[in-house]
C-alpha positions, -999 to 999 in steps of 0.1 A, spaced: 410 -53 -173 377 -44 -167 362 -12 -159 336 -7 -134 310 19 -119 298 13 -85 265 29 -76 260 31 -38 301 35 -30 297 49 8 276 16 15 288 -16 27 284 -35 -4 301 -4 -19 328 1 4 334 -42 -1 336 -42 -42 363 -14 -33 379 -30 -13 382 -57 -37 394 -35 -64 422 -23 -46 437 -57 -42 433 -60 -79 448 -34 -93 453 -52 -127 420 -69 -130 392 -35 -118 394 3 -126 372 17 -110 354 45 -134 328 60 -115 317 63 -83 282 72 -71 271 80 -34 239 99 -16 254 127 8 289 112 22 309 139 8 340 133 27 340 89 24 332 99 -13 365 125 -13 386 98 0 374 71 -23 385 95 -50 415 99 -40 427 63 -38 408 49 -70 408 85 -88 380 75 -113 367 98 -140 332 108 -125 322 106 -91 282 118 -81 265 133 -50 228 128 -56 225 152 -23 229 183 -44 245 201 -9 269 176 -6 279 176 -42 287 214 -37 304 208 -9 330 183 -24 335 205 -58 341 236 -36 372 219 -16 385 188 -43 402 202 -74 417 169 -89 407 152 -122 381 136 -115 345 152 -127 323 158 -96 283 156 -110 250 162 -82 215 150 -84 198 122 -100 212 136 -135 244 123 -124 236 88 -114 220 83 -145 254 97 -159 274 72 -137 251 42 -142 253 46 -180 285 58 -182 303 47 -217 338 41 -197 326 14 -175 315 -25 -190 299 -34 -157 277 -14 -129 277 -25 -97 241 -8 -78 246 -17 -42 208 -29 -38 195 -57 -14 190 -83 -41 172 -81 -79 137 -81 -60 143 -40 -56 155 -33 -89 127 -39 -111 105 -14 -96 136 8 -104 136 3 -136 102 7 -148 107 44 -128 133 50 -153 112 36 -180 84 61 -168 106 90 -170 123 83 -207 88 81 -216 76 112 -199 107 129 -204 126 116 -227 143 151 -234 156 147 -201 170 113 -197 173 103 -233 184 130 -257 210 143 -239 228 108 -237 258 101 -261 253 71 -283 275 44 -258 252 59 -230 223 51 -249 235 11 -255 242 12 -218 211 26 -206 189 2 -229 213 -34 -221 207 -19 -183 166 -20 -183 162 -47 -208 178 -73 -183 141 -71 -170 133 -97 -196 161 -123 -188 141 -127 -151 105 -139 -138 83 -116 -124 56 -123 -99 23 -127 -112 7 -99 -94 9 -59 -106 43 -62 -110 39 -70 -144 31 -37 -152 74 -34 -143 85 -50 -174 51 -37 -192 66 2 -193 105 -13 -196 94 -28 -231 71 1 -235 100 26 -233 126 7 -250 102 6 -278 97 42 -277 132 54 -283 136 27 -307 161 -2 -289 157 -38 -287 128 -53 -265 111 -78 -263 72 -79 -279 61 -110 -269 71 -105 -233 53 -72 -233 21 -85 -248 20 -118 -226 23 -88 -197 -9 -70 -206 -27 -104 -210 -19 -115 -174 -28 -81 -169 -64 -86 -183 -68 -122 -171 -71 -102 -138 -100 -84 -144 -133 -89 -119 -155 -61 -129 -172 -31 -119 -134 -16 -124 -122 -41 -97 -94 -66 -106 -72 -92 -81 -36 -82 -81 -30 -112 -100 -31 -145 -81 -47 -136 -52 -84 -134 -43 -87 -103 -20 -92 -70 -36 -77 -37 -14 -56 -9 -23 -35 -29 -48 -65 -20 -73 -65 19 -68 -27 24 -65 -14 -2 -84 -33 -21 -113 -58 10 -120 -27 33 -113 0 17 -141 -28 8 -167 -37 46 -164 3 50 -173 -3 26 -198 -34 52 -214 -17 78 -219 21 61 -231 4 41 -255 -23 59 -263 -11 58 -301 4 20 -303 -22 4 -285 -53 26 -287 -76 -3 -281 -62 -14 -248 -54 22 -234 -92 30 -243 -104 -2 -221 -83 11 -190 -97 45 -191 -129 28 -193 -124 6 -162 -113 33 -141 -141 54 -150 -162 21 -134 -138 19 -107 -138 55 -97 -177 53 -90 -174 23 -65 -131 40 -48 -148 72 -39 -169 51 -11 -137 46 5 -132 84 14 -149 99 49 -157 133 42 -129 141 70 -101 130 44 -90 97 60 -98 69 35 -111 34 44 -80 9 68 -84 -19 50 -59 -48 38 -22 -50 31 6 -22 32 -12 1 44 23 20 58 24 33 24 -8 54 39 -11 86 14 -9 61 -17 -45 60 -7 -49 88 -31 -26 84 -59 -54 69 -79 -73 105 -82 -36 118 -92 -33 96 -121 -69 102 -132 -60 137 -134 -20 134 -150 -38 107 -175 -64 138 -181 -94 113 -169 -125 126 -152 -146 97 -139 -154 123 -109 -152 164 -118 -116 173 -115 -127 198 -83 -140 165 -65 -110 146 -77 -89 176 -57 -109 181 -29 -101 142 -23 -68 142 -26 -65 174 -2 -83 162 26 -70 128 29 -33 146 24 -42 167 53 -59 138 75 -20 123 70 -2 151 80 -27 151 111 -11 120 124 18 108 135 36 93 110 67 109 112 99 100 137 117 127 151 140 134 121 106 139 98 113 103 84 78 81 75 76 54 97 65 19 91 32 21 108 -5 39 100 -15 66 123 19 62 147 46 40 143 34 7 142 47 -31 136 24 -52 145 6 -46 115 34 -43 89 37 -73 66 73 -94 60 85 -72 31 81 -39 48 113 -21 47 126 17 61 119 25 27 86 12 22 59 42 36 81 61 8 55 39 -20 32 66 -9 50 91 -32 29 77 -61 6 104 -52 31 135 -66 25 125 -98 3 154 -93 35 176 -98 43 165 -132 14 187 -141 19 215 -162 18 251 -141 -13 263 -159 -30 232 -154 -63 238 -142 -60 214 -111 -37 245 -94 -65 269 -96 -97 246 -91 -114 247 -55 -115 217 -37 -153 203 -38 -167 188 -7 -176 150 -12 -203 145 -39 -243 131 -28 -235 89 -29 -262 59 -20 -261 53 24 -252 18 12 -234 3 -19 -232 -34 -24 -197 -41 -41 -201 -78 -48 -168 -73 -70 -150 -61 -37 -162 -83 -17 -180 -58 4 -209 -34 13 -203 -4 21 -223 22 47 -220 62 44 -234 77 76 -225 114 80 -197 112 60 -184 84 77 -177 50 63 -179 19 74 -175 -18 53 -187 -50 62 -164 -68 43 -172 -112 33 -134 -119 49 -123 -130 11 -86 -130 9 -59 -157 1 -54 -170 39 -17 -172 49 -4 -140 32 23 -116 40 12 -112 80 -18 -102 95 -45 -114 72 -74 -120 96 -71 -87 106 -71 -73 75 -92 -87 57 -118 -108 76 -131 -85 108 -169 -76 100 -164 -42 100 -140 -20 89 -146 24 103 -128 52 92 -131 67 125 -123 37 149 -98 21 127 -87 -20 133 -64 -37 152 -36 -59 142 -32 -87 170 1 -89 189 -4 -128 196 -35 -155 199 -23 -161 229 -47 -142 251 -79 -122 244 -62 -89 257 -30 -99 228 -54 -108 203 -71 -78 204 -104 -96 178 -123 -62 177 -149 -65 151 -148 -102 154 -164 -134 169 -137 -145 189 -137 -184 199 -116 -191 230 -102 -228 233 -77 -244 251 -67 -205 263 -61 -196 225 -81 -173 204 -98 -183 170 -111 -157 146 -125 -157 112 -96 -160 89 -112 -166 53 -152 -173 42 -155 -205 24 -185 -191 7 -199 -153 11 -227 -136 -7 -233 -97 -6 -269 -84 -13 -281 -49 -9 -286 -46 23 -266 -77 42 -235 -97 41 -234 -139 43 -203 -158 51 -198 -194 58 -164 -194 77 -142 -223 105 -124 -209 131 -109 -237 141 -117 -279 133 -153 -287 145 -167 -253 145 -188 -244 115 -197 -210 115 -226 -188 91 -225 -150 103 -251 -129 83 -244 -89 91 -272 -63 86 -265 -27 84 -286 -6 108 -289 34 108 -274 31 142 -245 4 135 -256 -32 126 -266 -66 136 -243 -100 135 -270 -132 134 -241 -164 138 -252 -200 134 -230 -221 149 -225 -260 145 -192 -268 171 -184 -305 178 -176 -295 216 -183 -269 244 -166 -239 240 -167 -200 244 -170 -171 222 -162 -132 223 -182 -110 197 -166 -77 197 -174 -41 187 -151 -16 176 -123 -8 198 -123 27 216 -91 48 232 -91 45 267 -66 73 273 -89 97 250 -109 125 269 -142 117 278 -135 82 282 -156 58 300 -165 21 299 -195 4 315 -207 -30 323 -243 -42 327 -259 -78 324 -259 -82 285 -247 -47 271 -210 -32 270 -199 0 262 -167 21 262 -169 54 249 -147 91 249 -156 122 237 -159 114 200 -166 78 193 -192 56 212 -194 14 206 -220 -8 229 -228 -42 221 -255 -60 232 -266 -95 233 -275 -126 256 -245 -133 269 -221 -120 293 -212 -83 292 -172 -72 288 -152 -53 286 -111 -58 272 -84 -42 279 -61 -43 243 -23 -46 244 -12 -12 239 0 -2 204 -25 -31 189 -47 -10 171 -36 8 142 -57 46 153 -47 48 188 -20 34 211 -43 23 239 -79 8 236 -102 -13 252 -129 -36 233 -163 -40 242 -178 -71 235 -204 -99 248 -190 -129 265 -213 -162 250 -209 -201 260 -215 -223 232 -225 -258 239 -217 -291 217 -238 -294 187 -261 -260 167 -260 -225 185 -274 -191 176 -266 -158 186 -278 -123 177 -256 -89 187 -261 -60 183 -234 -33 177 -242 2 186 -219 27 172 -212 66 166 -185 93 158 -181 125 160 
């Protein structure tokens, strides 16, 4: 006979193993049962299988079905009582109703982090068995691989809390994890997120984010390494905080960005970790503006769920792993509330933006940034690994990335109006659009950006970008093996916005509205395109301004101009 606990009973997977069960009578007891709010599917399960605990985590619902069963079995609420029912010393196996192992190792290193933040909570209290359960449960972490990448930090704090409370795990496995770790490491606080070239928000709310955890858990057992994380985020601090418009709304740039108010869990950590690269009222008055910016937009469905999107829903831009669940990543950033009441973050005022440089060279991000009133713009090289998880042209390889005008994430490459190649130099061939989708070589100085880049076989391209106090210059030298024509596009404006007009006039196009202006000029055609809707990730309806060039078998060169402002 075996005796079983089944996490996620109200579920399909659930509802199957029970299924199961009941034609087995003398094989399965079910022990325990565990649901989220489906008091009355829970009540009838516990009726038919009558196991010794059954859990709510919806605290509500719990109440609900304690006020009206009065059987045998033990009704338990909360997350107290799934950690009860997943450890519980009457069942040899657990089944958690999760799509696949892929979503269970981030669980259990958020176990890991609470025994060792509070292990008084989700330690002590359990009984010996429990214990044995508990530790078997989140050492299985070592009996799989884990993606190079910051994942490794997963099985970092497993080992690390294991070790902590004294049961079996595994040292090697913990030390290789802090050396692939390590082997990451660019500089200037920058790091890849393991194999991959580009640098993005993986860096602030990922690596930087866990080796912070990593500080302050093993502050005493590894004092050396805990030390050289808190130094590299002290370094990494001084290059993030460019990222942040004085309005609150943080840099679009690269992957999974639905999980859109992680943008400021690295100041959080900073501050749980008790770090200071920035004075802690700065550190707050970042985190509350860009948490107000969010709750400015439209993020939310009509039930007050996060949606997969940026500033409205939004799938075009989402990448193939995005799930319901996956804007909820952005909760990284309440790690604020493990603070202690009297902490002095509660009180402090939040401090306007601090004096930075009007432009900062990151040659470890693979960018140069521009602060213009507060605003901030990045001409980024267009590193990144190439065919990624969707979208990675537009991600990573425009010229420019604003904080006001946002990006756009292409529908198809069908069409210019579907491609939507704001910010790029668009090639048009054979009806299909070709864009920038890595440099082969880049180099970032202090005051321009050089890529050597192929849109497409026979077309050499070297685009050198120059910041200007009014927006900045592209210079493209082009080597194609056959006539063709080209697009270069400014930022993308929204046509339905108030205010909004576009204009057309030999060699200069310009859209504007009320609060953000974009003309580009250069000796070509004038134009002036009409973007799918729901293409860019700021607003649902845009149209493109951009210069229409014809580019002729053998060398070519253009110069455009791109005049932008914001309000």
């Amino acid at each position: 006979m075996k005796n079983i606990s089944i996490l996620g009973s109200t579920g399909s997977i659930g509802r199957q193993t029970l299924e199961v069960a009941a034609a087995n009578p003398e094989k399965l007891k079910v022990r325990a049962l565990a649901a989220h709010k489906s008091d009355e599917l829970l009540e009838q399960q516990i009726k038919q299988f009558e196991p010794d605990i059954a859990v709510l985590t919806d605290k509500d619902a719990a109440k609900r079905l304690a006020d009206r069963y009065h059987g045998k079995t033990e009704i338990l609420a909360g997350e107290e009582g799934l950690l009860a029912a997943a450890t519980y010393e009457g069942a040899d196996t657990v089944l958690g109703s999760m799509v696949g192992y892929a979503g269970l190792r981030p669980t259990l290193a958020a176990i890991a982090c609470g025994i060792l933040t509070a292990p008084e909570k989700l330690w002590t209290p359990l009984s010996d068995a429990e214990k044995q359960n508990l530790a078997a449960w989140l050492g299985q972490i070592n009996a799989h691989t884990i993606p190079d990448c910051n994942w490794q930090f997963f099985r970092i704090l497993v080992n690390l809390a294991l070790k902590s409370v004294g049961m079996p795990y595994s040292p090697e496995l913990l030390e290789d994890g802090l050396c692939k770790i390590d082997s990451y490491y660019s500089g200037d606080g920058w790091s890849t997120d393991g194999a991959s070239v580009q640098k993005d928000y993986y860096i602030p709310w990922a690596i930087q984010y866990y080796g912070l955890l990593y500080s302050k858990f093993a502050a005493d057992t590894d004092p050396r390494r805990a030390a050289l994380y808190r130094q590299r985020a002290q370094l990494f601090a001084q290059q993030f905080v460019y990222w942040f418009d004085a309005n609150g709304a943080a840099l679009p740039f690269g992957r999974s960005l639905t999980y859109r108010f992680a943008q400021n869990s690295f100041w959080a950590a900073c501050i749980w970790a008790g770090l200071e690269p920035l004075p802690l009222p700065v550190m707050k008055g970042l985190i509350v503006r860009n948490f107000n910016w969010w709750l400015g937009q439209k993020m939310f469905d009509r039930d007050g769920i996060l949606t997969i999107g940026y500033c409205y829903p939004q799938m075009y831009m989402a990448e193939r792993y995005n799930a319901p669940g996956s804007p909820y990543w952005g909760m990284k950033s309440f790690l604020l509330l493990a603070l202690p009441d009297d902490h002095p973050f509660w009180s402090a005022e939040a401090a306007p933006m601090p004096a930075l440089e009007r432009l900062k060279p990151m040659p470890y991000a693979n960018m140069l940034v521009q602060r213009r009133a507060g605003r901030v713009t990045a001409y980024a090289a267009g590193v990144n690994e190439g065919h990624g998880h969707g979208q990675f042209p537009e991600k990573y390889a425009k010229f420019a990335y604003d904080t006001r005008f946002g990006f756009c994430a292409s529908r198809s490459r069908e069409v210019l109006n579907q491609a939507a190649p704001d910010s790029m130099l668009a090639f048009v061939i054979d009806d299909n659009v070709f864009v920038r989708k890595v440099s082969k070589t880049w180099e970032i100085e202090a005051g321009e950006v050089t890529a050597q880049w192929s849109p497409f076989p026979g077309i050499e391209v070297t685009t050198t970008i120059t910041p200007t106090a009014t927006g900045h210059r592209r210079h493209h030298e082009i080597d194609s093996s056959f006539d063709c024509e080209a697009y270069d596009c400014g930022f993308a404006v929204p046509n339905f916005a108030p205010g909004y007009a576009e204009s057309v006039e030999n060699d200069t196009a310009e859209a504007h509205c009320d609060t953000l202006r974009c003309t580009v000029h250069g000796r070509g055609e004038a134009v002036i395109i009409g973007c799918d809707p729901n293409t860019s990730l700021y607003f649902t309806n845009v149209h493109l301004p951009a210069v229409k060039y014809h580019i002729p078998k053998g060398h070519t060169e253009l110069d455009t101009e791109v005049f932008d402002e914001a309000d």
